[in-house]
C-alpha positions as CSV (number, residue, x, y, z in Angstrom):
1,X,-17.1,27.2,-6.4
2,X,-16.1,25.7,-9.4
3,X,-14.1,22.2,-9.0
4,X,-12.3,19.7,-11.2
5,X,-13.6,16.1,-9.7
6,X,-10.5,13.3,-11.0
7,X,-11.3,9.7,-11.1
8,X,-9.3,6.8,-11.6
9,X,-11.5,4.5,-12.6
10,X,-10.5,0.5,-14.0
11,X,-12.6,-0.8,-17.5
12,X,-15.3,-3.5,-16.7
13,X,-13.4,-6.8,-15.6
14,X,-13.6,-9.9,-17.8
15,X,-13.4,-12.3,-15.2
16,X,-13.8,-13.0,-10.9
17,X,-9.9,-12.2,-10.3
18,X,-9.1,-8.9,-12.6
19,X,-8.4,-6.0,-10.3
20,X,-11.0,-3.4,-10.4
21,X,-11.2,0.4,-8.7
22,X,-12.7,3.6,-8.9
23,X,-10.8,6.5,-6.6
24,X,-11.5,10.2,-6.8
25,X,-9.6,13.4,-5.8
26,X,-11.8,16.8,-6.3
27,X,-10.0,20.2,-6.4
28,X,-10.6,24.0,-6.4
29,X,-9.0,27.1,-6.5
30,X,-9.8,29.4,-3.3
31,X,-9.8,32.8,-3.9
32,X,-10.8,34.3,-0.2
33,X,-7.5,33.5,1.5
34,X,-4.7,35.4,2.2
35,X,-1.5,33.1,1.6
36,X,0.9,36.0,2.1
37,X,-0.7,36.4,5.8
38,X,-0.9,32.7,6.0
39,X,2.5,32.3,5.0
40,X,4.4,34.6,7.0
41,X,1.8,33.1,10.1
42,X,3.5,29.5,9.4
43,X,7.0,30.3,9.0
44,X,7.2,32.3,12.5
45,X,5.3,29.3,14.0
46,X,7.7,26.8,12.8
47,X,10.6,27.5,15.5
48,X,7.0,26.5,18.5
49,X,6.2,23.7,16.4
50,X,10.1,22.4,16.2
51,X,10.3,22.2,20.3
52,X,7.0,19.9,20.2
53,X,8.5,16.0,20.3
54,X,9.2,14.9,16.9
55,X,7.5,11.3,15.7
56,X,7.1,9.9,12.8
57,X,7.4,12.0,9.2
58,X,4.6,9.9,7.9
59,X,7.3,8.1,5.6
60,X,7.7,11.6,3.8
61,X,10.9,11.5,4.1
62,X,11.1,14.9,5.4
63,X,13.0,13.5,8.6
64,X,12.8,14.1,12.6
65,X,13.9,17.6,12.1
66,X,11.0,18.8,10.0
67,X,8.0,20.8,11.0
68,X,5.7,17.2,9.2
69,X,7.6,15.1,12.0
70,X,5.3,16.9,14.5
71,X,2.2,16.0,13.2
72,X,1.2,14.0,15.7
73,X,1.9,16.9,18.7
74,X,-1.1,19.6,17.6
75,X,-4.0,20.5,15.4
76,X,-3.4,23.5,13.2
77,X,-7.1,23.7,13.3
78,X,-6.5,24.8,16.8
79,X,-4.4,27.7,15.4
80,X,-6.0,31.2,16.1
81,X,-5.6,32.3,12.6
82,X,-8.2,34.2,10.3
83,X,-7.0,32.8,7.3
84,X,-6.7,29.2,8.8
85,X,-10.6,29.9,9.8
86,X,-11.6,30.8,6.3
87,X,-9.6,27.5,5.2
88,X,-11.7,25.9,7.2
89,X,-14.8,27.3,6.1
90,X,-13.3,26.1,1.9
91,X,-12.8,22.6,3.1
92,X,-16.4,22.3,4.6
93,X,-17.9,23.8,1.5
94,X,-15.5,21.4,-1.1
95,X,-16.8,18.7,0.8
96,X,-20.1,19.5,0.8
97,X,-19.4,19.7,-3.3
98,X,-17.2,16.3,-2.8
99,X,-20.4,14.2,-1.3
100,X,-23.0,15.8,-3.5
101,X,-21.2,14.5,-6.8
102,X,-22.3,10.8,-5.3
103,X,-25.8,11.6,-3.3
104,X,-24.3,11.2,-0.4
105,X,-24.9,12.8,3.3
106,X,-22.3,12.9,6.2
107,X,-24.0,15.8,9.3
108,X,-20.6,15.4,11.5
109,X,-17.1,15.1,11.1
110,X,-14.1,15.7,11.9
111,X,-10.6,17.2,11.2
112,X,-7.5,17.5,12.2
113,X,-4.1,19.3,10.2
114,X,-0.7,20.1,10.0
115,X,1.6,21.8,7.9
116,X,4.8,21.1,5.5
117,X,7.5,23.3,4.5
118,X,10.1,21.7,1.7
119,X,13.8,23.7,1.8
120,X,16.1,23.5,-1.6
121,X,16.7,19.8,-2.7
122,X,13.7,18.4,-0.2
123,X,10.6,16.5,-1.5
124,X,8.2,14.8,0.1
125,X,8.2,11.0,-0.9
126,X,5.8,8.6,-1.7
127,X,3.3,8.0,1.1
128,X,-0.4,7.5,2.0
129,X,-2.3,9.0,4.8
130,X,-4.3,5.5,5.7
131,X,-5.9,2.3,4.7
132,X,-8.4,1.3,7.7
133,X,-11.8,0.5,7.6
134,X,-12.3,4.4,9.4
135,X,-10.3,6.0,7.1
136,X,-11.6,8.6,5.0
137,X,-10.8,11.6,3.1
138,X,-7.2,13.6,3.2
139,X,-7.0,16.8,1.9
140,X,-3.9,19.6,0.8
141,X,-3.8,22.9,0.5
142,X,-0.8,25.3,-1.3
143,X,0.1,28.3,1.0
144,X,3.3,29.3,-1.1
145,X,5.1,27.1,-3.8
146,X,7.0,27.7,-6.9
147,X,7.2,25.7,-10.0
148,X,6.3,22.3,-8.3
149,X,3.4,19.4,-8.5
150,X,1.8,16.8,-6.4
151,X,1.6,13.4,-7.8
152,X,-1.8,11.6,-6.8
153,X,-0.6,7.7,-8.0
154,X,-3.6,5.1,-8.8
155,X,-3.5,2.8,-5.1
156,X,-3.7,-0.4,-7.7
157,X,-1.5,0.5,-10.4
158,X,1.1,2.4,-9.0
159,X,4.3,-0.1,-9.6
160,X,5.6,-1.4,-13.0
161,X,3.5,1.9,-14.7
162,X,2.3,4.0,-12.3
163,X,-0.6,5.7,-13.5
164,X,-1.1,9.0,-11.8
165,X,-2.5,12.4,-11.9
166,X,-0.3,15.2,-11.4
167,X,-1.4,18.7,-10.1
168,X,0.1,21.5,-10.4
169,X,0.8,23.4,-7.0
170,X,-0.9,26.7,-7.8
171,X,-1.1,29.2,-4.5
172,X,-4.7,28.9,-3.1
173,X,-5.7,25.5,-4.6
174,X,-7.4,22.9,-2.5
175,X,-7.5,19.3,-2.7
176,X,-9.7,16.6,-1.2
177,X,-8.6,12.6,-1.5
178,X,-9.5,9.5,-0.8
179,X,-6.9,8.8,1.8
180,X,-5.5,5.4,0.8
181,X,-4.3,7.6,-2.5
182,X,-0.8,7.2,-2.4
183,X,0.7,10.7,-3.3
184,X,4.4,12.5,-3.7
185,X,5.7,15.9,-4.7
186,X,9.0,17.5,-6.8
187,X,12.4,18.0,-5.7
188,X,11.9,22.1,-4.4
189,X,14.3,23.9,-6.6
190,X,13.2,26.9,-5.6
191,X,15.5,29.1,-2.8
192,X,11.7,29.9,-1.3
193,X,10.0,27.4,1.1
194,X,7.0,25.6,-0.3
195,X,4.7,25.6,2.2
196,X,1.4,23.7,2.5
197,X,-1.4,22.3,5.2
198,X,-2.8,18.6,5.0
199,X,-5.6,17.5,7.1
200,X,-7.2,14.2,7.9
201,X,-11.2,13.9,8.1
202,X,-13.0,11.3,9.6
203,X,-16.2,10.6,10.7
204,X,-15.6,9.5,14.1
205,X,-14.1,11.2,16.5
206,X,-10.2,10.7,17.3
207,X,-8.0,12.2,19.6
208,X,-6.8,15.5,18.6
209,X,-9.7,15.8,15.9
210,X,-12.1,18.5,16.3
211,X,-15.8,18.6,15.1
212,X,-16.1,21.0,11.7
């Protein structure tokens, strides 16, 4: 699997109160997954997911009538899907990857998803997925998009000069993040939906996370 591993990283401070960090994002292409399928899947499911009680958009700004405002309702990772099991199977082998890069070793964990789909003139505003002492990584995957990007913005510098890094939404790419990343996408100009899963992982178990 061959990955691109992004790091905002700060220079060596000077004194006790200059602000320091180091974040990473990795991301690969996945070439085993049918997005057409997996596509077509999510689009019929949308009209289900719309009847579950809407909650919070996660301060996408997608509003209460949005597929994103029922995040909280269901696991897609529940979904019986063969292309949402092969997903699976990407995200446990990124993350395999992810931890190897810094010697680490994590045996359980968990994960739980959802999925996005941006209409003409919607975008999905700045927002972060969590910044508790549990939190962990968050993670993004393209289904079907057109001509737009994902903005990962530096959780330190992200005001007067935001320093970011953009990705391109390619169909079949995969991202993993550290999830107090702050992150935000294009206005969809596009007449087609873009449509893409997030997950959560964590390492202890939560309601509505299951064991990957």
């Amino acid at each position: 699997m061959l990955v691109d591993l992004i790091n905002f990283k700060s220079p060596p401070k000077n004194n006790f109160f200059a602000p320091e960090w180091d974040y990473y994002l990795i991301e690969s292409m996945i070439k085993d997954i049918n997005c057409s399928s997996l596509s077509k899947f999510l689009k019929n499911k949308e009209k289900e997911i719309l009847k579950l009680k809407a909650g919070t958009d996660g301060y996408t700004g997608l509003g209460k009538n949005s597929v994103t405002s029922r995040h909280q309702s269901y696991n897609l990772f529940d979904f019986k899907n063969k292309e949402i099991s092969k997903l699976k199977k990407n995200i446990l082998a990124l993350h395999k990857i992810f931890l190897k890069k810094f010697s680490l070793t994590y045996k359980t964990f968990f994960i739980k998803g959802w999925y996005n789909i941006l209409r003409k003139h919607e975008e999905i505003k700045p927002h972060l997925h969590g910044t508790g002492p549990d939190e962990y990584l968050g993670g993004h995957f393209c289904v079907q998009c057109n001509n737009t990007s994902t903005y990962y913005i530096n959780p330190v510098n992200q005001l007067n000069e935001p320093v970011f890094h953009k990705s391109q939404n390619k169909i079949g790419k995969l991202t993993l993040f550290q999830n107090c990343i702050p992150h935000y996408t294009d206005i969809q100009k596009s007449d087609d939906e873009r449509i893409t899963i997030a997950f959560d992982l964590r390492l202890l178990q939560s309601p509505q996370f299951k064991k990957i």
